[in-house]
N, CA, C and O atoms as CSV, one atom per row, in Angstrom:
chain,resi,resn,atom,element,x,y,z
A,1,UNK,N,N,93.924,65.596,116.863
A,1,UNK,CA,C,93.752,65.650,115.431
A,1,UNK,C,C,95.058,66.095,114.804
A,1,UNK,O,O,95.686,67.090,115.166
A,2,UNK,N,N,95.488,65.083,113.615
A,2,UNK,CA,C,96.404,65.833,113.149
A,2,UNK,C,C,96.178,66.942,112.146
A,2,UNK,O,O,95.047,67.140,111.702
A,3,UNK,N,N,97.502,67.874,111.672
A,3,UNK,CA,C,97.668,68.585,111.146
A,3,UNK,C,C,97.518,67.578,109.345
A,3,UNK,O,O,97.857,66.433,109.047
A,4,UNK,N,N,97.029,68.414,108.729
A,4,UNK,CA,C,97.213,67.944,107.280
A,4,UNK,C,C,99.094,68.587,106.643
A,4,UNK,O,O,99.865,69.544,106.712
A,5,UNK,N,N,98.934,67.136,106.034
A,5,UNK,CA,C,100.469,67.286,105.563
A,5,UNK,C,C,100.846,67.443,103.917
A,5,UNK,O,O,101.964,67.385,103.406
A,6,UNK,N,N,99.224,67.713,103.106
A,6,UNK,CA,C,99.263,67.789,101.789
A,6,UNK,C,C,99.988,68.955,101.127
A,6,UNK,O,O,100.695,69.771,101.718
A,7,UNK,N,N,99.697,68.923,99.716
A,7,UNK,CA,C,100.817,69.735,99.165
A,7,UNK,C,C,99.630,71.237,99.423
A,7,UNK,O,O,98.447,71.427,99.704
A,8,UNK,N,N,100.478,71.784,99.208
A,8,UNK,CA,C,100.251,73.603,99.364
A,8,UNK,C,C,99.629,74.062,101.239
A,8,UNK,O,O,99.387,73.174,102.056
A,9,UNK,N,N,99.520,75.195,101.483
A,9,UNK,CA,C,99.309,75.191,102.449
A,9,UNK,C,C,99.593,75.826,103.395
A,9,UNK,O,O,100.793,75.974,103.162
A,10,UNK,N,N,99.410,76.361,104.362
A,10,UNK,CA,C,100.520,76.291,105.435
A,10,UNK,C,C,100.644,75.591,106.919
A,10,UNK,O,O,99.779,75.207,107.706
A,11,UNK,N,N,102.028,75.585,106.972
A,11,UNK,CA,C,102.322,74.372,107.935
A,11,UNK,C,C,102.889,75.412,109.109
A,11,UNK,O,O,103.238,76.589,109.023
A,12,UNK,N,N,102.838,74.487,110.249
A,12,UNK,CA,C,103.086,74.917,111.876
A,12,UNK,C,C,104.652,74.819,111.835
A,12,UNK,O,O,105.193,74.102,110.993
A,13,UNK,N,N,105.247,75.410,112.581
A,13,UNK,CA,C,106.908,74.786,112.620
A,13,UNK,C,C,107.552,75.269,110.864
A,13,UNK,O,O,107.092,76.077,110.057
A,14,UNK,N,N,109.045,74.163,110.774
A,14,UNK,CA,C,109.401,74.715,109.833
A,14,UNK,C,C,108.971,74.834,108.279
A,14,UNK,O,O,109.401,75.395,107.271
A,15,UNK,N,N,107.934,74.036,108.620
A,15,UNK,CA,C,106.742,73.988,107.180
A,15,UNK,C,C,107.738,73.775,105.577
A,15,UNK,O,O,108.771,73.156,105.321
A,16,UNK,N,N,106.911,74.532,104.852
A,16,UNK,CA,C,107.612,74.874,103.211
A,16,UNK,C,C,108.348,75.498,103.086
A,16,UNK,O,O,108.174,76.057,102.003
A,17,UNK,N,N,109.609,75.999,103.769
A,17,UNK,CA,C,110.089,77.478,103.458
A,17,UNK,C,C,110.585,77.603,101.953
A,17,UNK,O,O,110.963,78.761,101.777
A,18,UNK,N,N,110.679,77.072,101.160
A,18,UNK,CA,C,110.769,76.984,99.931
A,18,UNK,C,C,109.244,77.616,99.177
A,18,UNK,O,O,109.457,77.883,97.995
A,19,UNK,N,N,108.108,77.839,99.514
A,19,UNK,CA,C,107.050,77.455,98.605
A,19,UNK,C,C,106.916,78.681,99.277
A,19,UNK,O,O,107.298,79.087,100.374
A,20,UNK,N,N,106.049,79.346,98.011
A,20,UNK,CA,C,105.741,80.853,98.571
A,20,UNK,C,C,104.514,81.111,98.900
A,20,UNK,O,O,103.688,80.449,98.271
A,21,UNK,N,N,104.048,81.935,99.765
A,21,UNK,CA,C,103.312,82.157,101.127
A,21,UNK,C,C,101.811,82.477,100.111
A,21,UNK,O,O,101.727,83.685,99.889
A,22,UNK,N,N,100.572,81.612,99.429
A,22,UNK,CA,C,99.500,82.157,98.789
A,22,UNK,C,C,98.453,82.797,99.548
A,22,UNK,O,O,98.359,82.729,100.774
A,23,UNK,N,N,97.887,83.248,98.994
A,23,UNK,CA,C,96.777,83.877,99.693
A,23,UNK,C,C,95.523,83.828,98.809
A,23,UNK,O,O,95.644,83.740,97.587
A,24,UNK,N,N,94.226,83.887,99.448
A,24,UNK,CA,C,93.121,83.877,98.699
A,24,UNK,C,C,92.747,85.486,98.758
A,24,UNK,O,O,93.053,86.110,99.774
A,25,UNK,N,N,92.231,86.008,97.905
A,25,UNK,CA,C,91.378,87.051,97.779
A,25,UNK,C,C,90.395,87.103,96.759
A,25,UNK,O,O,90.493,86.886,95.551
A,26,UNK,N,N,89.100,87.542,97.704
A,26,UNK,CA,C,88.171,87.920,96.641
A,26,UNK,C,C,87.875,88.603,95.776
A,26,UNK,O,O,88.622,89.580,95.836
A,27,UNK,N,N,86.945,88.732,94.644
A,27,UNK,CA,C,86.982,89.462,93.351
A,27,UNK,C,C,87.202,90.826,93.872
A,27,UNK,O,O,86.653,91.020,94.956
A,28,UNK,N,N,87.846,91.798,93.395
A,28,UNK,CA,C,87.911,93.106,93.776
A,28,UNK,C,C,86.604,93.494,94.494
A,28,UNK,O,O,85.670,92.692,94.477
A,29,UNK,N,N,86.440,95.107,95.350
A,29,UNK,CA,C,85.285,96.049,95.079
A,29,UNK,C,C,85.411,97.218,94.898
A,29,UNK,O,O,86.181,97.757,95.693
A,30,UNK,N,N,84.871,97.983,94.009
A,30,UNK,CA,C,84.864,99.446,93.298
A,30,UNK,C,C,84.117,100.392,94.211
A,30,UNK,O,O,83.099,100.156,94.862
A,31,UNK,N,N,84.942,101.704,94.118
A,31,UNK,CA,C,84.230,102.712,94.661
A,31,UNK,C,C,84.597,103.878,93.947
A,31,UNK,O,O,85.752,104.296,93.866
A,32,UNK,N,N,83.371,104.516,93.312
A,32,UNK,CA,C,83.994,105.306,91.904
A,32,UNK,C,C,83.350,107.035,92.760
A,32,UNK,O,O,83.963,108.041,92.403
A,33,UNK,N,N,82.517,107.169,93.506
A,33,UNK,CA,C,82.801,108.381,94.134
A,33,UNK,C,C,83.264,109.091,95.764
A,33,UNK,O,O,84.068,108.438,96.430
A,34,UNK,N,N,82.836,110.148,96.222
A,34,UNK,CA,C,83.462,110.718,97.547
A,34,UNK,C,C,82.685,109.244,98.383
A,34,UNK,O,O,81.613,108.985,97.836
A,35,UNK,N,N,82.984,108.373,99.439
A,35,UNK,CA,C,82.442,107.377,100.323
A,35,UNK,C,C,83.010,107.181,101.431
A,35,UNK,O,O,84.074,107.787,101.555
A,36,UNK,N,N,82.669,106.513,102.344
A,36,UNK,CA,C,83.006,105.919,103.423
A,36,UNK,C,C,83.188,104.572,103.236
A,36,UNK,O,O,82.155,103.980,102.925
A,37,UNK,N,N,84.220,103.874,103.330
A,37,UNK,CA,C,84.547,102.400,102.863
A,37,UNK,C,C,83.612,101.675,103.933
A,37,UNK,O,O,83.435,102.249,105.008
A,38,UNK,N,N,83.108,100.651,103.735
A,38,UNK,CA,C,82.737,99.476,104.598
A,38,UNK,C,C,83.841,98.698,105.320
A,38,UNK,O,O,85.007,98.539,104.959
A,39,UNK,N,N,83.297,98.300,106.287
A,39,UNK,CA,C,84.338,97.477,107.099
A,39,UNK,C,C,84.246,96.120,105.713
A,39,UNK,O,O,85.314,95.633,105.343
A,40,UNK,N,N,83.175,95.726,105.190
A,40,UNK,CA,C,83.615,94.635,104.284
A,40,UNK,C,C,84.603,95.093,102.864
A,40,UNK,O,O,85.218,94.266,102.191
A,41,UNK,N,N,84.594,96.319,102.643
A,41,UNK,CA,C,85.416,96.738,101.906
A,41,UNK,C,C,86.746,96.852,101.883
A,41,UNK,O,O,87.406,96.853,100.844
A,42,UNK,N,N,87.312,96.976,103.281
A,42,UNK,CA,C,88.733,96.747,103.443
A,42,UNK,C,C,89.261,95.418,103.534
A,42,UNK,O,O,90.290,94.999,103.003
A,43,UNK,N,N,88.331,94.708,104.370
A,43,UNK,CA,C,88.932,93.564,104.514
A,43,UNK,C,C,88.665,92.466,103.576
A,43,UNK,O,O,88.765,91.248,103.727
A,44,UNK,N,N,88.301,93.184,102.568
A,44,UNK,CA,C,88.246,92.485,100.593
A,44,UNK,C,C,89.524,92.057,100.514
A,44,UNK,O,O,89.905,90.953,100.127
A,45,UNK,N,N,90.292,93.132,100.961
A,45,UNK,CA,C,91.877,92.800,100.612
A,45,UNK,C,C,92.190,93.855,98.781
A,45,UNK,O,O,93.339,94.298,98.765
A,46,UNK,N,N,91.697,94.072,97.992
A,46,UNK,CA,C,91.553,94.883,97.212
A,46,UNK,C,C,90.535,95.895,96.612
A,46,UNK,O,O,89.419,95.552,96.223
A,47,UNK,N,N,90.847,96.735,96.583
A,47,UNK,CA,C,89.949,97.602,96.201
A,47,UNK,C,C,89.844,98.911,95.238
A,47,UNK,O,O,90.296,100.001,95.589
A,48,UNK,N,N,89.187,98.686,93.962
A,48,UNK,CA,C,89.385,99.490,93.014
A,48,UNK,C,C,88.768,101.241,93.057
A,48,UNK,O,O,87.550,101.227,93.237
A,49,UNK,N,N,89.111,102.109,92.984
A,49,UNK,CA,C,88.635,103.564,93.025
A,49,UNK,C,C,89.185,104.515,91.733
A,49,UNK,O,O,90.207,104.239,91.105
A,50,UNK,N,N,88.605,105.300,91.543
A,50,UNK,CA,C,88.145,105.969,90.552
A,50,UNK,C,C,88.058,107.387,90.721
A,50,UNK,O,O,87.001,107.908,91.076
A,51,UNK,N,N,89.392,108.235,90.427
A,51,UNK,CA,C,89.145,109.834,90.939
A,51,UNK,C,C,88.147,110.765,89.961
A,51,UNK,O,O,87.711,111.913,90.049
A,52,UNK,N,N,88.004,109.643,88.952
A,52,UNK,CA,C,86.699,110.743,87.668
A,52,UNK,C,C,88.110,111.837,86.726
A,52,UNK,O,O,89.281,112.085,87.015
A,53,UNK,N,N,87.430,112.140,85.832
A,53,UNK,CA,C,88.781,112.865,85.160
A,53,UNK,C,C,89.542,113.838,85.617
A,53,UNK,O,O,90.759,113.809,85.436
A,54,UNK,N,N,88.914,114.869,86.295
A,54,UNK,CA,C,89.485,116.078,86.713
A,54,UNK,C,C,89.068,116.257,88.210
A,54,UNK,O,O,89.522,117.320,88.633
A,55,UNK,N,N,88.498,115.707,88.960
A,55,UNK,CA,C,88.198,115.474,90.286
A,55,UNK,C,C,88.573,114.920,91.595
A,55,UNK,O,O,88.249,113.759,91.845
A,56,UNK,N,N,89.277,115.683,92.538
A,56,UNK,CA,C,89.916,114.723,93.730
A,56,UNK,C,C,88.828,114.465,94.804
A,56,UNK,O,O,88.153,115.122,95.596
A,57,UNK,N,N,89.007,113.123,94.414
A,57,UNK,CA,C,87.771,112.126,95.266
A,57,UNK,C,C,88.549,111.466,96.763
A,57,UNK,O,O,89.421,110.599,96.699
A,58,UNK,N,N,88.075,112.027,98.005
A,58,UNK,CA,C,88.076,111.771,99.298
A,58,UNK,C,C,87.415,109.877,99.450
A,58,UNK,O,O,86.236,109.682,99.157
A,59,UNK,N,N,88.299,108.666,99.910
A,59,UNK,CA,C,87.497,107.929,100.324
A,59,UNK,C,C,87.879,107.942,101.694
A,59,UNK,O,O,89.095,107.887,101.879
A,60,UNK,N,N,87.085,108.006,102.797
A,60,UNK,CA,C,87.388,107.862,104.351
A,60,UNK,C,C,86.916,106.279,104.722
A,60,UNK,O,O,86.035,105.630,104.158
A,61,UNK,N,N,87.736,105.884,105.793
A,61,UNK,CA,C,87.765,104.929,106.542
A,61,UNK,C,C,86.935,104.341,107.040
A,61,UNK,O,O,86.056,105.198,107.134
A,62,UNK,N,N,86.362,103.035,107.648
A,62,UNK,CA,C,85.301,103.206,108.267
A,62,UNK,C,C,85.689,103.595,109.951
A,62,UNK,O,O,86.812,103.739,110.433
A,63,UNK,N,N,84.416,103.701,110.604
A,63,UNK,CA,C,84.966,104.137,111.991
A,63,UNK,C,C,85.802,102.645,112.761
A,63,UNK,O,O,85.979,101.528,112.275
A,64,UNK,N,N,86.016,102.953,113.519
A,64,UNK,CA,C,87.064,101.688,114.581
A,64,UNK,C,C,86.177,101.002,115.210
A,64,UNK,O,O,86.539,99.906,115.638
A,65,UNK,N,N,84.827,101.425,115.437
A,65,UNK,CA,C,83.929,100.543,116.235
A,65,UNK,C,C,83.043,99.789,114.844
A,65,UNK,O,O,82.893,98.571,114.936
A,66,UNK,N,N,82.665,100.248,114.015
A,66,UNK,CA,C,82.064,99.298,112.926
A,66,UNK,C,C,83.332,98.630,112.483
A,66,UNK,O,O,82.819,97.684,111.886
A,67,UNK,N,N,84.218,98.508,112.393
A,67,UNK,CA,C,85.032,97.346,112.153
A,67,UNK,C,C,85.732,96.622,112.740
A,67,UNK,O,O,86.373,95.759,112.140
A,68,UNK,N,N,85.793,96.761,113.929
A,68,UNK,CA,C,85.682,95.976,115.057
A,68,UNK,C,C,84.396,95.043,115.743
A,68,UNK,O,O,84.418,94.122,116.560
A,69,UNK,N,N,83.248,95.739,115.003
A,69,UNK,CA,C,81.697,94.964,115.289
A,69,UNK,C,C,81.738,93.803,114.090
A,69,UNK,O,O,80.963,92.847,114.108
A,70,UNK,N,N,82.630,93.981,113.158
A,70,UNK,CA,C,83.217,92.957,112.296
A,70,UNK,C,C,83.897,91.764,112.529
A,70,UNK,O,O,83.536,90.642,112.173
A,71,UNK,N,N,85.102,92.129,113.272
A,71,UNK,CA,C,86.701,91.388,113.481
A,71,UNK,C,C,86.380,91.362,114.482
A,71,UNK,O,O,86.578,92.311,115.241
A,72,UNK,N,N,85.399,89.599,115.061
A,72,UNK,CA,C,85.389,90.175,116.828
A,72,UNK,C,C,86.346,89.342,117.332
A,72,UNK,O,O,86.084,88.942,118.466
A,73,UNK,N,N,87.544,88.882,116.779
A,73,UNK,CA,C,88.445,88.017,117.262
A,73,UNK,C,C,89.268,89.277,117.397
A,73,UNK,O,O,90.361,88.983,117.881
A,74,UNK,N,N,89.160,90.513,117.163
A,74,UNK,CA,C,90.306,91.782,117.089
A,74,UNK,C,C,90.620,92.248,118.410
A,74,UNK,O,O,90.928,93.433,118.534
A,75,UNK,N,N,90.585,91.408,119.535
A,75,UNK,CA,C,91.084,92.349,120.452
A,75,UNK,C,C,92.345,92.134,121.220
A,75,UNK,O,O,92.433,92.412,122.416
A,76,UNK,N,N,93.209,91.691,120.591
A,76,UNK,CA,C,94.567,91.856,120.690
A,76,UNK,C,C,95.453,93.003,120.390
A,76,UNK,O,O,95.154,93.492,119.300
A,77,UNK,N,N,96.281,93.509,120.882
A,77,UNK,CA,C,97.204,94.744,119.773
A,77,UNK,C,C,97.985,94.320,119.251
A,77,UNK,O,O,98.700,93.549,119.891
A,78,UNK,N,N,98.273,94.539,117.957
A,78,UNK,CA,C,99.155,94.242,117.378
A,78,UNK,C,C,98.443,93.362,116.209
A,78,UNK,O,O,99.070,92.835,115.290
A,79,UNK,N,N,96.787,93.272,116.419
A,79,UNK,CA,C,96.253,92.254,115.598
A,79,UNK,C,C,96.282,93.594,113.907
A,79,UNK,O,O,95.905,94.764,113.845
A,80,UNK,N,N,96.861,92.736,112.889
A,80,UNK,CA,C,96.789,93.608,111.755
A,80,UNK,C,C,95.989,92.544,110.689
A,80,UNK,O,O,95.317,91.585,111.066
A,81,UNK,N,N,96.226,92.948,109.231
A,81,UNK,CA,C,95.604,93.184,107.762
A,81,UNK,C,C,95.758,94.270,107.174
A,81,UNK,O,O,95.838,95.468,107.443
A,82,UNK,N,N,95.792,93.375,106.023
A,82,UNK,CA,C,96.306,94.474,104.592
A,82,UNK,C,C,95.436,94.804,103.361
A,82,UNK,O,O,94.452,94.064,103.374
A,83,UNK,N,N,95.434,95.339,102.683
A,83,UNK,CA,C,94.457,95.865,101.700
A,83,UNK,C,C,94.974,96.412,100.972
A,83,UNK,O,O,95.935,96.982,101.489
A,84,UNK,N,N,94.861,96.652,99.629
A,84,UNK,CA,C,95.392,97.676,98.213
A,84,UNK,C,C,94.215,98.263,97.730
A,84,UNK,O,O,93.110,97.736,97.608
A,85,UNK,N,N,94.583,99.468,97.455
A,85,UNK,CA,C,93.633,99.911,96.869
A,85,UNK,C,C,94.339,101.274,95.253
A,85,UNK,O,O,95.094,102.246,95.264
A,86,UNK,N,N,93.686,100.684,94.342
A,86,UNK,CA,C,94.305,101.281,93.028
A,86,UNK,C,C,93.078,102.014,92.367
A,86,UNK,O,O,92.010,101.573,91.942
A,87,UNK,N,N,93.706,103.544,92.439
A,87,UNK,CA,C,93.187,104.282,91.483
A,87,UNK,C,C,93.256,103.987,90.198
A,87,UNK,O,O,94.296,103.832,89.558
A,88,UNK,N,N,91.971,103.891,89.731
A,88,UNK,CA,C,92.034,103.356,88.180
A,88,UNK,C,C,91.551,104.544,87.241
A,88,UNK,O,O,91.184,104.326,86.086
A,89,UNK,N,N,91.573,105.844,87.818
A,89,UNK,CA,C,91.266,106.985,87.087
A,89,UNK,C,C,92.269,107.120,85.947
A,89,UNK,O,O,93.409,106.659,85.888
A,90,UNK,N,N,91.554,107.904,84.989
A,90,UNK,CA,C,91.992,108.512,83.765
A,90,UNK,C,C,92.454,109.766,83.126
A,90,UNK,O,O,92.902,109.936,81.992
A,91,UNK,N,N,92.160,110.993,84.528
A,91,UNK,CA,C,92.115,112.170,84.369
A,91,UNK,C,C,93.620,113.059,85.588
A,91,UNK,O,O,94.656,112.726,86.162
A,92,UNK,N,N,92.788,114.249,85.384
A,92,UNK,CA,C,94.353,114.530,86.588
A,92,UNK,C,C,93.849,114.416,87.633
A,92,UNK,O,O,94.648,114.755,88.505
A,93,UNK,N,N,92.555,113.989,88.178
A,93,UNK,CA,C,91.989,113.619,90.166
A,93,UNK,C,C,93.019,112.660,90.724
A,93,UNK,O,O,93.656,111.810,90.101
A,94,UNK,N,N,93.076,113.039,92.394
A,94,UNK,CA,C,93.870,112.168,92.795
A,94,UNK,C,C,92.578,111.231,93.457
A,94,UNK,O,O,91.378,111.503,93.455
A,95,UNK,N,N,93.126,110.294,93.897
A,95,UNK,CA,C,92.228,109.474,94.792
A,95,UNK,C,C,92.944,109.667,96.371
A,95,UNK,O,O,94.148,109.411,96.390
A,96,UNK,N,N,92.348,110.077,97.650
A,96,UNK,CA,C,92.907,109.927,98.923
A,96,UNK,C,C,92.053,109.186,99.754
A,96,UNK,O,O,90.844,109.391,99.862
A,97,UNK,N,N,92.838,108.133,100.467
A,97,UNK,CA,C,91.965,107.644,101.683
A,97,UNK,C,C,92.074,108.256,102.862
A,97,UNK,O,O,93.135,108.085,103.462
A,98,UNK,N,N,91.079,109.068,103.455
A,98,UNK,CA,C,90.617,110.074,104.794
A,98,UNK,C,C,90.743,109.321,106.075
A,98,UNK,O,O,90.363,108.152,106.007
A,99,UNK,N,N,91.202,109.739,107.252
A,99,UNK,CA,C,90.817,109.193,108.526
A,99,UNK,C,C,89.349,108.926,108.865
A,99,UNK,O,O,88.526,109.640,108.293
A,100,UNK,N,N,88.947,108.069,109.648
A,100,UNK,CA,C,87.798,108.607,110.756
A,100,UNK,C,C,87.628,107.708,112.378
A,100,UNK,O,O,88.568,107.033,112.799
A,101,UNK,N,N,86.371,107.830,113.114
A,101,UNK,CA,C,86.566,108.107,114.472
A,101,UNK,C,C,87.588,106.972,115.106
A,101,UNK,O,O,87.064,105.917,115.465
A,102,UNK,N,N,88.867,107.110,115.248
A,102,UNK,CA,C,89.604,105.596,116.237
A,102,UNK,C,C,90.369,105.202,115.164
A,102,UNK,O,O,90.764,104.043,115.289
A,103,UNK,N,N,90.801,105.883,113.912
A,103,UNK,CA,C,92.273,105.632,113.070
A,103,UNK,C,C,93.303,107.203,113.167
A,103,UNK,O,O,93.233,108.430,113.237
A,104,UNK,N,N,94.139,106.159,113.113
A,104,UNK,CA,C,95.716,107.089,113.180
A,104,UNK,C,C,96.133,107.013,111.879
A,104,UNK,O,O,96.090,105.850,111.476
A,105,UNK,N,N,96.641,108.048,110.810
A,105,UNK,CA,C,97.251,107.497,109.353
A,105,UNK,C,C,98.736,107.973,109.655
A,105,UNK,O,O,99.202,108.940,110.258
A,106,UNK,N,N,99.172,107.109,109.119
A,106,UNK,CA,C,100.893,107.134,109.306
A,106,UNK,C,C,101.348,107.426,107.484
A,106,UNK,O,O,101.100,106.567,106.638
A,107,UNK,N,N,101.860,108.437,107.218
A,107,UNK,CA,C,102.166,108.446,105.623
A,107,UNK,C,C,100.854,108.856,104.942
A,107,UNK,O,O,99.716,109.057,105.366
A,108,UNK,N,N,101.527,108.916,103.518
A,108,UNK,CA,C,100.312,109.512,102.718
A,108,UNK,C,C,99.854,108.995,101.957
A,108,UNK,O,O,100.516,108.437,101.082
A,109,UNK,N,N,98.233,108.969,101.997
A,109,UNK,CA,C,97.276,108.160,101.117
A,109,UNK,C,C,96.565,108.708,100.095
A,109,UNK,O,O,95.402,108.472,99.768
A,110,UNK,N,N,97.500,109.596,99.528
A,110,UNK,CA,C,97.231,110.205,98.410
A,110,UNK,C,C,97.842,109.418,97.409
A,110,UNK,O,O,99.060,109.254,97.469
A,111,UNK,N,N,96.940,108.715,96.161
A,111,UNK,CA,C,97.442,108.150,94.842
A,111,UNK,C,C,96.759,108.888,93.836
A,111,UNK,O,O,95.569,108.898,93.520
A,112,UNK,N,N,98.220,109.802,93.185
A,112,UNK,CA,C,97.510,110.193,91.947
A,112,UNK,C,C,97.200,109.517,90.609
A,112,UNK,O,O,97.253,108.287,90.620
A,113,UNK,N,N,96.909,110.077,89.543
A,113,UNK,CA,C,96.966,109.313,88.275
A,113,UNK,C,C,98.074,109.730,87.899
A,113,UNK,O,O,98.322,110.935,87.909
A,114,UNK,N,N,98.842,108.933,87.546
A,114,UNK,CA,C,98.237,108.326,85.926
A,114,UNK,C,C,97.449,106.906,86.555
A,114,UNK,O,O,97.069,106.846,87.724
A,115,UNK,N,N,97.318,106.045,85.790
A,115,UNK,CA,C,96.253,105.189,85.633
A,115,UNK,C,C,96.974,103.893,86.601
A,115,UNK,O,O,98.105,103.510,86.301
A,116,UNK,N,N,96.432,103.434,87.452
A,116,UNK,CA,C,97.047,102.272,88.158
A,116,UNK,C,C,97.737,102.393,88.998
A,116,UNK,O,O,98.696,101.643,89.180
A,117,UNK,N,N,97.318,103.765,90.039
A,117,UNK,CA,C,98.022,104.253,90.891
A,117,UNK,C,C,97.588,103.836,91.924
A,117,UNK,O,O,96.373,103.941,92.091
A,118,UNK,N,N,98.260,103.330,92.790
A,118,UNK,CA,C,97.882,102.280,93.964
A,118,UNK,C,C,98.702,102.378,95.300
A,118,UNK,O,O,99.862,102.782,95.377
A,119,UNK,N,N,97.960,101.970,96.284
A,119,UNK,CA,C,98.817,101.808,97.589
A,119,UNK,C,C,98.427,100.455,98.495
A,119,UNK,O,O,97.277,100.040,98.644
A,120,UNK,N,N,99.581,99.881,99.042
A,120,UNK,CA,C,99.384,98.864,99.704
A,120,UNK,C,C,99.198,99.413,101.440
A,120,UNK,O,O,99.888,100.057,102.231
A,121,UNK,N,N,98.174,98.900,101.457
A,121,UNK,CA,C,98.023,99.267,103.384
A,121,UNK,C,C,98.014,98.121,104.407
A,121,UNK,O,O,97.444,97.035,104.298
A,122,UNK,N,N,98.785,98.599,105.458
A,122,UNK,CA,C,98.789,97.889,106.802
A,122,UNK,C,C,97.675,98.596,107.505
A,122,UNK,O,O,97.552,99.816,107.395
A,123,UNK,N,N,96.647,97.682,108.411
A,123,UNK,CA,C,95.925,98.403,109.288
A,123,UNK,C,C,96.211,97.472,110.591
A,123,UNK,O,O,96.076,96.250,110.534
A,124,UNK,N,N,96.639,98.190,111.834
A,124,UNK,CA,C,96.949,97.421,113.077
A,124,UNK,C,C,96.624,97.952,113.563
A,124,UNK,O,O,96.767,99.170,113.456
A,125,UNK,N,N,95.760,97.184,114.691
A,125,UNK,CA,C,94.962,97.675,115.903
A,125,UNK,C,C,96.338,98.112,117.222
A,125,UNK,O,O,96.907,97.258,117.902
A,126,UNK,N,N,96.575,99.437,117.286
A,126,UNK,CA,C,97.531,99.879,118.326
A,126,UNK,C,C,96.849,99.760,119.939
A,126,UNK,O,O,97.542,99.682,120.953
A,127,UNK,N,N,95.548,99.766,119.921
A,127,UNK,CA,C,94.874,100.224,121.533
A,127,UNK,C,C,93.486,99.660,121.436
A,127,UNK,O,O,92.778,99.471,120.447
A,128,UNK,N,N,93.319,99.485,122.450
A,128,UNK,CA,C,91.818,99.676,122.649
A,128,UNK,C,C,91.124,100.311,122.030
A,128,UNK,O,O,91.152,101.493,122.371
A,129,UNK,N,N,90.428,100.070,121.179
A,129,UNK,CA,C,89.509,100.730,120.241
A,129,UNK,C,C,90.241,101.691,119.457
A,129,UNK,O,O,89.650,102.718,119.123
A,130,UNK,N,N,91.250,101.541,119.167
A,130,UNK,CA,C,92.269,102.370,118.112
A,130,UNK,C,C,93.248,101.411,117.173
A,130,UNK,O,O,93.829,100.369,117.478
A,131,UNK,N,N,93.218,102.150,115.908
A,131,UNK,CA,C,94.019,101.072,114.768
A,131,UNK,C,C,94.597,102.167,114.079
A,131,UNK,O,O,93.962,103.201,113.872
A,132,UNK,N,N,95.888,101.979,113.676
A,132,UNK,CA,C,96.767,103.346,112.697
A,132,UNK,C,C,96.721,102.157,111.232
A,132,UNK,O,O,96.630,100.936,111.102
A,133,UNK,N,N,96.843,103.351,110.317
A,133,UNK,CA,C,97.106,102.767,108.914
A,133,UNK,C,C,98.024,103.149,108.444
A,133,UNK,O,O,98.091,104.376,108.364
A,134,UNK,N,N,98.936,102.515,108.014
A,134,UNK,CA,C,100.049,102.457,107.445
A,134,UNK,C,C,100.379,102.504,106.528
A,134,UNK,O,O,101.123,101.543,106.334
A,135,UNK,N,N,100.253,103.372,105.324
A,135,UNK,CA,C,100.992,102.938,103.400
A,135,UNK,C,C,102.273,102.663,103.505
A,135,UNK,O,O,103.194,103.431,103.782
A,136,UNK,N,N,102.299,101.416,103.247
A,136,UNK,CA,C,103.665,100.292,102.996
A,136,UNK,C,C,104.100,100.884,101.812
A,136,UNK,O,O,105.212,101.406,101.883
A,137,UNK,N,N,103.416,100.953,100.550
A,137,UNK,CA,C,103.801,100.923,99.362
A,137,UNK,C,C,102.869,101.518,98.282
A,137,UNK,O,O,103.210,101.509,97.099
């Protein structure tokens, strides 16, 4: 079977290198108090949170085995994905994303306000049943 050769896309080999790399993502999802993210929540690819006006709101991770009971193509190392997630608070709360059982956090996932305070994350599976997260940005 061949490869499709239409416009947009991406191609095998030296492809478009001119045309810049799109991506689909779905409509945001919100999480406006203290939670445990869903494995479908990260791998939204964005995600809106809410520290409340004067309140620092904890969101933790999900564990490494529910999101791996997800990603069952994940058992490579080195297999990654990315996610943003923007505090859309109004007050002085920060928003932080927490470890839990089988993540490593590399850097800090503390975003305070002001309003549109955000971080871009790498999550890569380092081990066997272990993945570190990374704030890129």
């Amino acid at each position: 079977m061949a490869l499709p050769n239409g416009g947009g896309g991406y191609q095998v080999g030296d492809g478009n290198l001119n045309e810049p790399l799109i991506d689909a993502i779905p409509d945001p999802v919100t999480a406006t108090t203290t939670t445990t993210f869903t494995p479908a929540q990260i791998l939204n690819g964005l995600i809106f949170v809410n520290s409340g006006i004067s309140a620092n709101v904890a969101y933790t991770l999900p564990t490494v085995a529910d999101l791996e009971n997800v990603l069952i193509n994940s058992d490579k190392v080195g297999t990654s994905f990315t996610f943003r997630v923007i505090n859309l608070g109004t007050g002085s709360g920060t928003a932080t994303v927490t470890t839990n059982t089988g993540w490593t956090i590399t850097g800090s996932l503390t975003m305070v306000v002001p309003i549109s305070s955000g971080a871009m994350m790498v999550a890569r599976k380092s081990a066997a049943g272990a993945w570190t997260l990374y704030r890129v940005a």
